[in-house]
N, C-alpha and C positions, 0 to 999 in steps of 0.2 A: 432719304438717301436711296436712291437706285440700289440695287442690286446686281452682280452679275456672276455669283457664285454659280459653279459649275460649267459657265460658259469657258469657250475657248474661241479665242481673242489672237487676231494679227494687225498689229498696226505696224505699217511701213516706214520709213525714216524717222527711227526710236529710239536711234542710238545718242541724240540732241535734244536738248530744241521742246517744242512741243511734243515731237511724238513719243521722243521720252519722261515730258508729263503726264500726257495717255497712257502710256505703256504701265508706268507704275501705279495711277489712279487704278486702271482694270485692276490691275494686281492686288491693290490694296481692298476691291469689292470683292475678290474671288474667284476670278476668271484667272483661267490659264492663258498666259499670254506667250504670241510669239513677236520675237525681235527682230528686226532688220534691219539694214544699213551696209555702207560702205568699208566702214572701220571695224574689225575684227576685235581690235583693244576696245573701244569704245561701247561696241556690242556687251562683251565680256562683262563689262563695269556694270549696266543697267540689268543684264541678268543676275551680279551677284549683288546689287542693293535690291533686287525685287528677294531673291534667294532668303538674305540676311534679315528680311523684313518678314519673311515668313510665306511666300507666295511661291508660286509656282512658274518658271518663266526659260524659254532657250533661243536663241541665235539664230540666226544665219546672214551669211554677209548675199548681197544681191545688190544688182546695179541694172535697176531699172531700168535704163534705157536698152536694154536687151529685153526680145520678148522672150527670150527661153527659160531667161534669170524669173521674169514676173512668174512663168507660169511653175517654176519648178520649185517658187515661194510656196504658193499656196500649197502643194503636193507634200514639200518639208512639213507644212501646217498640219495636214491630215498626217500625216505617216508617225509627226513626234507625240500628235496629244488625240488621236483618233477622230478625228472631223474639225467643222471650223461654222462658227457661229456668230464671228463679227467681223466683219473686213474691215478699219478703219486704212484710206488710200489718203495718207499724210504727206508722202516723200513729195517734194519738190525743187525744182530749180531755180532759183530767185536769179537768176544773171542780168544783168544790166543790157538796154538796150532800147535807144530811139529809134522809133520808124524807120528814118534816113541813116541810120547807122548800124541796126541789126545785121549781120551776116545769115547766109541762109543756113549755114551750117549750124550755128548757134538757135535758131527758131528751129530747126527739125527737134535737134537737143531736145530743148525746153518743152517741145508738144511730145516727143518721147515721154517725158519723164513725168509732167504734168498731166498729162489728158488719155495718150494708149495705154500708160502701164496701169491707172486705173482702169482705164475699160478691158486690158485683158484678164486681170485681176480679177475683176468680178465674173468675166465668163467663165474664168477655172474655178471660181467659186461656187459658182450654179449648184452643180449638182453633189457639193458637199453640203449646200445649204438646202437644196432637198431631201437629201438622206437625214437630214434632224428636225425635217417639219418645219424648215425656215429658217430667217437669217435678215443679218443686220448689217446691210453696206452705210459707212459715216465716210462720206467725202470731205475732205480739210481743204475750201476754199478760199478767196479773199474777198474782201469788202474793193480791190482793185477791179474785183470782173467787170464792175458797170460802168466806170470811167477811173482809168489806174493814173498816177504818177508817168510822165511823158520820158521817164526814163525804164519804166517795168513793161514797154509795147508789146512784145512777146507773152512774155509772163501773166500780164492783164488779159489778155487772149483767151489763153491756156484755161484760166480758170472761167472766163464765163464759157467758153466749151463745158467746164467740169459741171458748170450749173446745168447745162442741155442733157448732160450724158445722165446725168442725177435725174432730172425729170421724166424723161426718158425710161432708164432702166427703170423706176418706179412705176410708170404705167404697164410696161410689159410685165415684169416680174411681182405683181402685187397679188395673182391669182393663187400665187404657190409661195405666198407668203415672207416673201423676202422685201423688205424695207430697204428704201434706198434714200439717204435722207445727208444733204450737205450744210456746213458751218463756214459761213465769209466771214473770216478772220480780220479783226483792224489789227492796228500795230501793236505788237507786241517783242515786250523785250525779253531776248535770248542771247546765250553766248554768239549764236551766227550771228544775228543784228549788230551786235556789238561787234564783232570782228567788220561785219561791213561795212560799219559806220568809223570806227576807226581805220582800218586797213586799205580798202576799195576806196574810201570815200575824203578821208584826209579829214575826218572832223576829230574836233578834240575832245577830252572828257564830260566839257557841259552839253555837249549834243542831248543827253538822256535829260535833264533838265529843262533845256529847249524844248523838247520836243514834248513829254508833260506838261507845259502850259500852254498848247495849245488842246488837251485831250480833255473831254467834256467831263470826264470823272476823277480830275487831276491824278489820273497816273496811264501807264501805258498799261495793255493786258498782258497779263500771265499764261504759261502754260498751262497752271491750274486752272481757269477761267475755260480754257478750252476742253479741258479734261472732263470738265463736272457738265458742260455742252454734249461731247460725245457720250460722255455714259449715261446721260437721260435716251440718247437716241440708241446706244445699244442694249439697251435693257427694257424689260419687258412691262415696264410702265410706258411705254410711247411705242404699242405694240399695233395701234393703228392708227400711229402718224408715219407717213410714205409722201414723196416727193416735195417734203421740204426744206425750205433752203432758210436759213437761222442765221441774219446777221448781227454778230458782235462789234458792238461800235462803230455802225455808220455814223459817218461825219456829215454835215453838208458839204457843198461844191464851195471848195475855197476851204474850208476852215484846214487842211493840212498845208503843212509846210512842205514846200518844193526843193527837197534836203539834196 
């Protein structure tokens, strides 16, 4: 089991989802963790089950598709727990959208939110991550980057950029010791999936059943699955793996459903 006692830990869009599997796995190794998101109440909640668990953990609401919000994240990070040790750039926008039907305002959004607020994120991390002799960027990808669902055009984009930006900052940034290493995520079930599969999308309760018997390991992934992904890459057992990119349940072409 990784370790990451005494680190201190930002994972962005943690108040759900995956990143609040992240959020509390760090937590539960040892790391000080910080929280972000949108919702204030939502925040609140994963601080006081990380609290109640015995961990160390605080807030701040941020909406990434601002650059001032991303950089004044990290700054919150140093100023609440004295530096910052692991960047995990989780937050995303999953919005719907075919080529012929994307709006442009909707694809700025999405490359917002997806693709710069990571890459400002890491530059205001630089030189917290050289004031402690290095640092661990975990970009939260998808298994969409190389050929996505003909409704995620945008969003499929956004993340094979995240795959470039990852390769990338790992070549420049490996001299001074900071790891830059991302996870292409397959499907996984969360409360958002489930609100978009019911809500957005008009399917009904056997969707999650359907959609398990077409997945190679008869179940969808979990938060956790992704969690125990990022903390081998945050922690300093995988302390000279850098610009890798780790995908969870590639499918072949064809084996997903066209939901």
């Amino acid at each position: 089991m990784a370790s990451l006692k005494e680190k201190i830990a930002l994972v962005t869009g943690s108040t759900s989802g995956i990143g609040k599997g992240i959020a509390c796995y760090f937590a539960s190794l040892g790391a000080r963790v910080v929280i972000s998101g949108r919702d204030a109440v939502r925040g609140a909640s994963v601080v006081e089950k990380i609290q109640q668990a015995g961990g160390e953990a605080d807030f701040m609401v941020a909406e990434l598709s601002e650059v001032d919000q991303c950089q004044r994240l990290i700054g919150f990070a140093a100023e609440r727990f004295g530096g910052l040790d692991v960047l995990v750039n989780n937050a995303g926008n999953t919005s719907r959208g075919h080529i012929e039907s994307t709006p442009p305002e909707l694809w700025d959004l999405i490359m917002a939110v997806n693709l710069r607020a990571p890459f400002i994120c890491i530059q205001e991390a630089i030189p917290l991550f050289k004031a402690r002799g290095g640092g661990s960027v975990v970009n939260i990808g998808s298994v969409n980057a190389y050929i996505g669902e003909p409704k995620l055009a945008a969003y499929s984009v956004s993340k094979g950029g995240l795959m470039t930006l990852t390769k990338n900052a790992a070549s420049a940034l490996r001299r001074d010791r900071i790891r830059v290493n991302q996870i292409n995520v397959g499907w996984t079930l969360t409360e958002g999936e489930e609100r978009v599969k019911r809500e957005e999308e008009g399917l009904g309760p056997e969707w999650v059943q359907e959609a398990i018997a077409t997945r190679p390991f008869g179940r969808l992934l979990s938060p956790q699955d992704i969690a125990y992904a990022a903390a081998y890459f945050a922690s300093d057992e995988s302390e000279c793996v850098t610009g890798t990119v780790m995908d969870l349940e590639q499918n072949p072409v064809g084996a997903r459903r066209n939901w």
